[in-house]
C-alpha positions in Angstrom: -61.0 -4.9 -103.1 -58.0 -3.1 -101.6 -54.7 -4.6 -100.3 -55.9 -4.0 -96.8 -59.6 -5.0 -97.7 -58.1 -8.5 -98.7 -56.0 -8.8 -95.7 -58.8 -7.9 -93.0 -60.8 -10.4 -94.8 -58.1 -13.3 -94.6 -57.2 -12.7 -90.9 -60.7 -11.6 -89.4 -63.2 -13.6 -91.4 -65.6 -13.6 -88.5 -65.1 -9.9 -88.3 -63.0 -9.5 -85.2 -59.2 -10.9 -85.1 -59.5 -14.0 -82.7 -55.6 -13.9 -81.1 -54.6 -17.0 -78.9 -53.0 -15.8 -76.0 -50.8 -18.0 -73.6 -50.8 -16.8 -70.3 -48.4 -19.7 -69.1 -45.5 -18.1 -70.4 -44.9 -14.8 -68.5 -42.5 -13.3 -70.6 -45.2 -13.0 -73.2 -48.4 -12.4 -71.4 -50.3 -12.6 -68.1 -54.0 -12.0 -66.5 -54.5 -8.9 -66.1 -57.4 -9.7 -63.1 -60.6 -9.1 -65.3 -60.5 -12.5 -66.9 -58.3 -10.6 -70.2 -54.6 -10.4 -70.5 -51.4 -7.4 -70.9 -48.0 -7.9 -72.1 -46.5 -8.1 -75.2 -47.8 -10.4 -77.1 -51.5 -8.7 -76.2 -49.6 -5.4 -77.6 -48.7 -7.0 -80.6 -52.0 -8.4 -81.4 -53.8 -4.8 -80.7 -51.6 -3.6 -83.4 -52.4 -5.9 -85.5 -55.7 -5.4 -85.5 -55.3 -1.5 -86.1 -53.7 -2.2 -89.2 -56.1 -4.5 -90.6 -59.1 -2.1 -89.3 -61.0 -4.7 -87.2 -62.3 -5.5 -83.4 -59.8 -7.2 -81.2 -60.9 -10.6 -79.3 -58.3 -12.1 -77.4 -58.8 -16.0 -76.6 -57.2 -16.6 -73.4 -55.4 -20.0 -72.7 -53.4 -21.4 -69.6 -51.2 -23.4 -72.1 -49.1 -23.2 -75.0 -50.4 -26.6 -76.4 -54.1 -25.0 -75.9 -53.1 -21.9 -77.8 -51.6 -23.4 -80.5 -54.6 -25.9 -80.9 -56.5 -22.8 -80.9 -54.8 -21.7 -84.0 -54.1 -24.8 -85.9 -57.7 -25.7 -85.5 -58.8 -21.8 -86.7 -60.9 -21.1 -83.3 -58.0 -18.2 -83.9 -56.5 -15.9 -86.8 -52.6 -15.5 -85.2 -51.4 -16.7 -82.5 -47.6 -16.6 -80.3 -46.0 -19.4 -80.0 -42.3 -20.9 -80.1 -41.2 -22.1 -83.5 -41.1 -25.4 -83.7 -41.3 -27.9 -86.7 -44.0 -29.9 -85.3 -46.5 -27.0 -84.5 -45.4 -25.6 -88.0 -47.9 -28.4 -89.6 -50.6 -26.8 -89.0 -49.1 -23.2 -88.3 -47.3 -20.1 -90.5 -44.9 -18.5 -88.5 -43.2 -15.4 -88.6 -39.4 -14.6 -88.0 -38.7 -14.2 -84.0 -39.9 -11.2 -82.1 -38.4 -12.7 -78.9 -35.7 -14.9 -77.5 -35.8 -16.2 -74.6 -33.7 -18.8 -72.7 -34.3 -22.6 -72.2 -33.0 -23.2 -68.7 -32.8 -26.9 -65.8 -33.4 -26.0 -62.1 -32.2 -29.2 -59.3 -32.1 -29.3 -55.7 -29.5 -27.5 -54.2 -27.7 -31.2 -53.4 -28.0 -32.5 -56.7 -24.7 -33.8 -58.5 -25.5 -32.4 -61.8 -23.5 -29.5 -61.9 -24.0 -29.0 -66.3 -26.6 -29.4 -68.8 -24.8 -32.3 -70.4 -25.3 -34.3 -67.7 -29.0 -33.8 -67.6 -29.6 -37.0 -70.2 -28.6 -40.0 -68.4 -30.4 -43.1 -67.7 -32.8 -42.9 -64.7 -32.9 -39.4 -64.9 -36.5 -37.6 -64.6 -36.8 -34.1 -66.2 -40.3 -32.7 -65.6 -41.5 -30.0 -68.7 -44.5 -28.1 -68.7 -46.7 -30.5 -71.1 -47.1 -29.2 -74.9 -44.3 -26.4 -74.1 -41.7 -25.6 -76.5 -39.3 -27.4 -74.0 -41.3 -30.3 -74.3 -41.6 -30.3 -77.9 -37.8 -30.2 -77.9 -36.4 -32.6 -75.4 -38.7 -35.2 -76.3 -36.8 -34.9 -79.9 -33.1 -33.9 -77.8 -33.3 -36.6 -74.8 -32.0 -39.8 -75.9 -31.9 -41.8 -71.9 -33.6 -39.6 -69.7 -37.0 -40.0 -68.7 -39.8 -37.1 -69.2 -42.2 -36.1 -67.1 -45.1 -33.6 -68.3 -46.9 -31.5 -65.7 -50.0 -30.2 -66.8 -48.6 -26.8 -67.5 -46.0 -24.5 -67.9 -46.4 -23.1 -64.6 -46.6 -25.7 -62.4 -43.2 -27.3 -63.3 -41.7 -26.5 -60.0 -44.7 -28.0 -57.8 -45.0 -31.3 -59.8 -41.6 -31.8 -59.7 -41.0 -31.3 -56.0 -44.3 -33.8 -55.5 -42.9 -36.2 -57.9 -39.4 -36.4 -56.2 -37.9 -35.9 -59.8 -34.3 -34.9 -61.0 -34.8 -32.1 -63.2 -37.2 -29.1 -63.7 -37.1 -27.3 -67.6 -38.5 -24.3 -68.2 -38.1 -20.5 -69.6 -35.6 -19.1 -67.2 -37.1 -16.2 -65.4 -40.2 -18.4 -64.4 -37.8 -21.3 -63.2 -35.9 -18.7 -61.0 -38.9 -17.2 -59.5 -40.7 -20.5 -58.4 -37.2 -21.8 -57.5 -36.0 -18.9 -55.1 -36.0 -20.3 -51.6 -36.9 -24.0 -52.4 -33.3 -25.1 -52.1 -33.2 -25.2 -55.9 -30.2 -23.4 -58.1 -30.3 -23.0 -61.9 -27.4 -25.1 -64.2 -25.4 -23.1 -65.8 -26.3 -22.0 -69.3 -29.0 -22.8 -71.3 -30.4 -25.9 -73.4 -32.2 -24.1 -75.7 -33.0 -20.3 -77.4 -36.9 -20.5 -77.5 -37.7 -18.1 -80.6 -40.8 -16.4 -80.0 -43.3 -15.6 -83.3 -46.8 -14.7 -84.1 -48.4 -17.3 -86.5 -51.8 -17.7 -88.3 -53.0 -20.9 -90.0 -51.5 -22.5 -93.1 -55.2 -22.2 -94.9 -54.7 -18.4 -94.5 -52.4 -17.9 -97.5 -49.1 -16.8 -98.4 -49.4 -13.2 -98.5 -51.4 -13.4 -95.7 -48.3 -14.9 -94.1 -45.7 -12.2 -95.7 -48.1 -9.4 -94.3 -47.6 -10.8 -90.7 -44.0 -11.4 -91.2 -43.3 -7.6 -92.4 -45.1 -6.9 -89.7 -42.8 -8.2 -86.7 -40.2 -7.3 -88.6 -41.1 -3.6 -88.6 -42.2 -3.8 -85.0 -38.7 -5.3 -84.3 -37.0 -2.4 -86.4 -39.0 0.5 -84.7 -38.5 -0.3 -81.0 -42.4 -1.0 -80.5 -41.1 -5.0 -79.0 -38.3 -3.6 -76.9 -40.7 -1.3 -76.0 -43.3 -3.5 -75.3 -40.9 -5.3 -72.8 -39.8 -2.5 -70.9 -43.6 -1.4 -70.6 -44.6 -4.6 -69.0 -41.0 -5.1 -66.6 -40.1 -7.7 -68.8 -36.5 -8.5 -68.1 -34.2 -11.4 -69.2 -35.8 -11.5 -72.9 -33.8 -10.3 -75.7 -35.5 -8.7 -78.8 -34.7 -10.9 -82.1 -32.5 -9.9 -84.3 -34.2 -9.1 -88.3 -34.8 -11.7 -89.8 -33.9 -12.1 -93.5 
């Protein structure tokens, strides 16, 4: 069996590439109005699927948590998702296609004024629930209290209804739900979310070297910038290679 042959057969053993896309995070991916999705991630995936030589499915989700169930439960082959060590159980990942920035929106009269003051007793940040940003500050936020909102983009609305202290989120989404609610970003960032595809730990290592080589050539060649530009992606930085 050929090199490809043995590939197709490791990613696609149903006969079509299953990708988990997360429509919750708009830098990645979005509804495209016929109950599919477009953006890069979606781009990424077609291409994957050309190499191998197989049908494209894409399994649509509203939440990261949901799409990287999805994947660590193999009702997918690959999957984009933040790293993170605790989805890394069950998922391989790749080397970032992606960064994007960690950011906390308050009310315009709020007294935190920087991100170090965000963890302090009595303080309520809300997260979108199973989010990279969740994942993280539940490991990074020692006094503050957490608050989970059912997803990623709702973070604004559940933390105006639950009078909280803090919303965290990717950056351009906190801005855009934020403009005229008498909310203003901190300064900064908390985190660098790194973007990668992943596939499940039972699909093997050179199944997970393939996908690897993969991003990285799609980083080298200007396909993920121009993915981003494509899809009027601004704000996200392309990773750099990854050794």
């Amino acid at each position: 069996m050929s090199p490809n042959a043995d590939l197709a057969r490791a990613f696609a053993p149903t006969g079509r590439l299953r990708a988990s896309i997360n429509t919750g995070n708009p830098i990645l991916a979005a509804p495209d109005g016929a109950g599919g999705a477009r953006g890069v991630s979606v781009d990424l995936a077609r291409g994957w699927a050309e190499r191998l030589g197989v049908p494209l499915e894409l399994v649509v989700f509203d939440t990261a948590g949901k799409s990287v169930d999805a994947v660590t439960n193999e009702q997918a082959d690959i999957g984009f998702f933040a790293i993170d060590p605790k989805r890394g159980e069950g998922i391989r990942f790749t080397g970032p296609y992606v960064l994007i920035e960690g950011c906390y929106a308050v009310r315009d009269g709020s007294p935190l004024r920087a991100n170090e003051e965000v963890d302090r007793a009595g303080t309520k940040v809300v997260v979108g629930q199973g989010s990279a940003y969740d994942l993280y500050l539940s490991r990074e936020l020692k006094q503050a209290t957490i608050l989970r909102a059912p997803s990623s983009p709702e973070v604004v609305e559940f933390f105006l209804a639950q009078d909280a202290d803090v919303a965290a989120g990717v950056k351009q989404q906190l801005e855009a739900d934020a403009a005229g609610r008498g909310l203003r970003l901190l300064p900064g960032r908390f985190m660098v979310i790194q973007q990668a595809m992943g596939c499940p730990r039972s699909r093997g290592d050179a199944a997970a070297a393939a996908l690897r080589a993969y991003v990285e050539e799609m980083k080298r060649t200007g396909f993920v910038a121009q993915a981003l530009a494509r899809h009027g992606i601004a704000g996200a930085g392309v990773a750099p290679a990854t050794p």
